[in-house]
Backbone as numpy.savetxt, mean C-alpha at the origin, in Angstrom:
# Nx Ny Nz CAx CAy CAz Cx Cy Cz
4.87 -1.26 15.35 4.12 -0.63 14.31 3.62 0.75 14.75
3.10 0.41 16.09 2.61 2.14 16.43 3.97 2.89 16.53
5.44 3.03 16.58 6.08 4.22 16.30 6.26 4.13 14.73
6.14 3.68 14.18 6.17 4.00 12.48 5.04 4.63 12.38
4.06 4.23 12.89 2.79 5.11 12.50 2.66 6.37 13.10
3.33 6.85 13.93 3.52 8.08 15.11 4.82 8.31 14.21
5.83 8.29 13.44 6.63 8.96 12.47 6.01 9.14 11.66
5.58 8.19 10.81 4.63 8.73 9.62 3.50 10.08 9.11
3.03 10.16 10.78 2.32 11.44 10.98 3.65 12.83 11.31
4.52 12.70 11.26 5.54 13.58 11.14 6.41 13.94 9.78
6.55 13.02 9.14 7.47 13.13 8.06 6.51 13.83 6.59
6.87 14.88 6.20 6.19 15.82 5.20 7.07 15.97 3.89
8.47 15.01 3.91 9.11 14.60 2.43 7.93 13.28 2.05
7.74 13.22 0.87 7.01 12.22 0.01 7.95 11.27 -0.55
8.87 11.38 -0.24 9.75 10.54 -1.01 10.21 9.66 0.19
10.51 10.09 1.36 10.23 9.28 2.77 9.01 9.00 3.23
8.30 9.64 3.23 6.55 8.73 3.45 6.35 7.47 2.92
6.54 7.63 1.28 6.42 6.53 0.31 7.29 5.57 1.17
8.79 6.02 1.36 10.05 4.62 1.87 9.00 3.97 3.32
8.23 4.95 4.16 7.48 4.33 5.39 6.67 3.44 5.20
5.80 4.07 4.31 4.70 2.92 3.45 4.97 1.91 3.20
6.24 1.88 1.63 6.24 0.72 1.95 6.92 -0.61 2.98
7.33 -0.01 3.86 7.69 -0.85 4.93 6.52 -1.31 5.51
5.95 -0.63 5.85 4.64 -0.75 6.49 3.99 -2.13 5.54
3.34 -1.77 4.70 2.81 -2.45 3.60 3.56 -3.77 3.69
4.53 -4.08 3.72 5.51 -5.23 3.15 5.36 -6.24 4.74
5.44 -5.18 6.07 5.91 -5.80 7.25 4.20 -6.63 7.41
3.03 -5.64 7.05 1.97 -6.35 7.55 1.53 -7.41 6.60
2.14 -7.16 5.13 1.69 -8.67 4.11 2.59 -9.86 4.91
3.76 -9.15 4.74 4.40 -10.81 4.77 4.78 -10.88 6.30
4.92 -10.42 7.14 4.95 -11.00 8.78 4.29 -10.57 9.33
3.43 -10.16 9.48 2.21 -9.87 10.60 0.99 -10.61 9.94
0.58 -11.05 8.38 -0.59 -11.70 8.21 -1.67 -10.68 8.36
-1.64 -9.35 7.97 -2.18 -8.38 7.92 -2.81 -7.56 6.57
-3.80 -8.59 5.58 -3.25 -7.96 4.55 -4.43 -6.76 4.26
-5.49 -6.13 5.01 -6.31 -5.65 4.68 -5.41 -3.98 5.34
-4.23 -4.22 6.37 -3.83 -3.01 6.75 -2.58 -2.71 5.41
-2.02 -3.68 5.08 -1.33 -3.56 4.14 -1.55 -3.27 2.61
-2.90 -3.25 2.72 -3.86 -2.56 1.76 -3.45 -0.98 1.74
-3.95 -0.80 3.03 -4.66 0.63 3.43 -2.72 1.20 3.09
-1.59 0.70 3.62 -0.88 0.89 3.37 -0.29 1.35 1.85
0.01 0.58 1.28 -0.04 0.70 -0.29 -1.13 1.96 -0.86
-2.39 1.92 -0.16 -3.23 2.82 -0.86 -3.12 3.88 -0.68
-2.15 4.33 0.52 -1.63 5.40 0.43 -0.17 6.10 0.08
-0.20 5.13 -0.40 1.21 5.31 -1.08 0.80 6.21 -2.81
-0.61 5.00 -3.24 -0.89 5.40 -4.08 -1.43 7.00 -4.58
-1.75 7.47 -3.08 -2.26 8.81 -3.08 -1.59 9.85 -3.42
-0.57 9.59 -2.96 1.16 10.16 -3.24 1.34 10.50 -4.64
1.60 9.03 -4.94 2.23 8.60 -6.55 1.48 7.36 -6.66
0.62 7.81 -7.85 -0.32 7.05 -8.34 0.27 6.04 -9.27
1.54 6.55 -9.55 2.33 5.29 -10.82 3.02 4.40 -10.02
3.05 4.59 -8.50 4.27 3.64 -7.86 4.07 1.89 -7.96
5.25 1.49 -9.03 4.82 -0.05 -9.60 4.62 -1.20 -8.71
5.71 -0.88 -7.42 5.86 -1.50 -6.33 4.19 -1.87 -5.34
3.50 -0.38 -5.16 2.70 -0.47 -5.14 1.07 -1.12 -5.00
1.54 -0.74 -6.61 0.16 -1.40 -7.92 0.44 -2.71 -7.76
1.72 -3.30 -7.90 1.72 -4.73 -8.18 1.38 -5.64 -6.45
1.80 -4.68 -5.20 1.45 -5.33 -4.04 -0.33 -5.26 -4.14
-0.64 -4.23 -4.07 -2.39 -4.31 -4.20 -2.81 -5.44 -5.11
-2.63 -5.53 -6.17 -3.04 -6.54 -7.15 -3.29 -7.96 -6.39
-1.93 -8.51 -5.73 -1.83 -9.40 -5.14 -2.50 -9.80 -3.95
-2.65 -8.98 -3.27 -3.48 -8.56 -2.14 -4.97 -8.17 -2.30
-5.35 -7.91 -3.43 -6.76 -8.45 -3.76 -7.10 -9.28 -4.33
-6.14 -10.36 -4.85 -6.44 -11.43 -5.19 -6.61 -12.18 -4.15
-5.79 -12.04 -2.80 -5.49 -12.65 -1.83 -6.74 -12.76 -1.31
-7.30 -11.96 -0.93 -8.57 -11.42 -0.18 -10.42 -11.48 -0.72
-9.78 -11.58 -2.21 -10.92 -11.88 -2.52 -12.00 -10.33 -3.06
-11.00 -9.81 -3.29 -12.07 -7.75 -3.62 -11.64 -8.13 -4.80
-12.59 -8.60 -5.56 -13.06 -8.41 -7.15 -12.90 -7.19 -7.60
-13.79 -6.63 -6.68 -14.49 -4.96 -7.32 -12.86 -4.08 -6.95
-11.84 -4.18 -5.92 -10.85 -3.67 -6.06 -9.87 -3.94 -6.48
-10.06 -4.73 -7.12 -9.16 -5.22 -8.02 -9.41 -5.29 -9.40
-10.41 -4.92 -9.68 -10.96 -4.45 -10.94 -10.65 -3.02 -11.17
-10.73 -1.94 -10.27 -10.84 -0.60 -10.29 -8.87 -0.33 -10.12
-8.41 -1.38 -9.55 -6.68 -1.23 -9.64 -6.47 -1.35 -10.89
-6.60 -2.30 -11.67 -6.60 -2.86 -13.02 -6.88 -1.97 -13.95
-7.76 -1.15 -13.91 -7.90 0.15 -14.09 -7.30 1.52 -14.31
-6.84 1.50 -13.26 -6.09 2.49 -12.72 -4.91 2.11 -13.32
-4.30 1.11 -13.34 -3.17 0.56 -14.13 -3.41 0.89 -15.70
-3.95 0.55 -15.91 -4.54 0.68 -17.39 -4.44 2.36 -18.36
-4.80 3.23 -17.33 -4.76 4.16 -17.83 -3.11 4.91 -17.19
């Protein structure tokens, strides 16, 4: 994980950041049992591209998972509009 994250701080296409993310995002939900980094993951994806569905729909899940009402209310949201 730390050389994806030591690329990630290199790569300045958004359209490859996003492809890092969500690897990132995907590797710490579903095999590492990581889901509060796989948060932070996704949420920056969202910073990017705020419409990315892939995204929106991993966060959703992942605050259901976890139990953030309040961020998962404000995703829901954000979806919404």
């Amino acid at each position: 994980m730390k050389v994806l994250l030591e690329v990630l701080e290199e790569i300045y296409d958004y359209d490859m950041k996003v492809d890092v993310l969500h690897l990132l995002g995907s590797t710490y939900d579903h095999h590492l049992d990581m889901p509060r980094k796989a948060i932070e993951a996704y949420q920056a994806i969202l910073e990017i591209n705020d419409s990315d569905l892939i995204a929106l729909d991993a966060l959703e899940g992942l605050f259901n998972l976890i139990g953030d009402w309040e961020g998962l209310v404000d995703l829901l949201a954000m979806k919404v509009n």
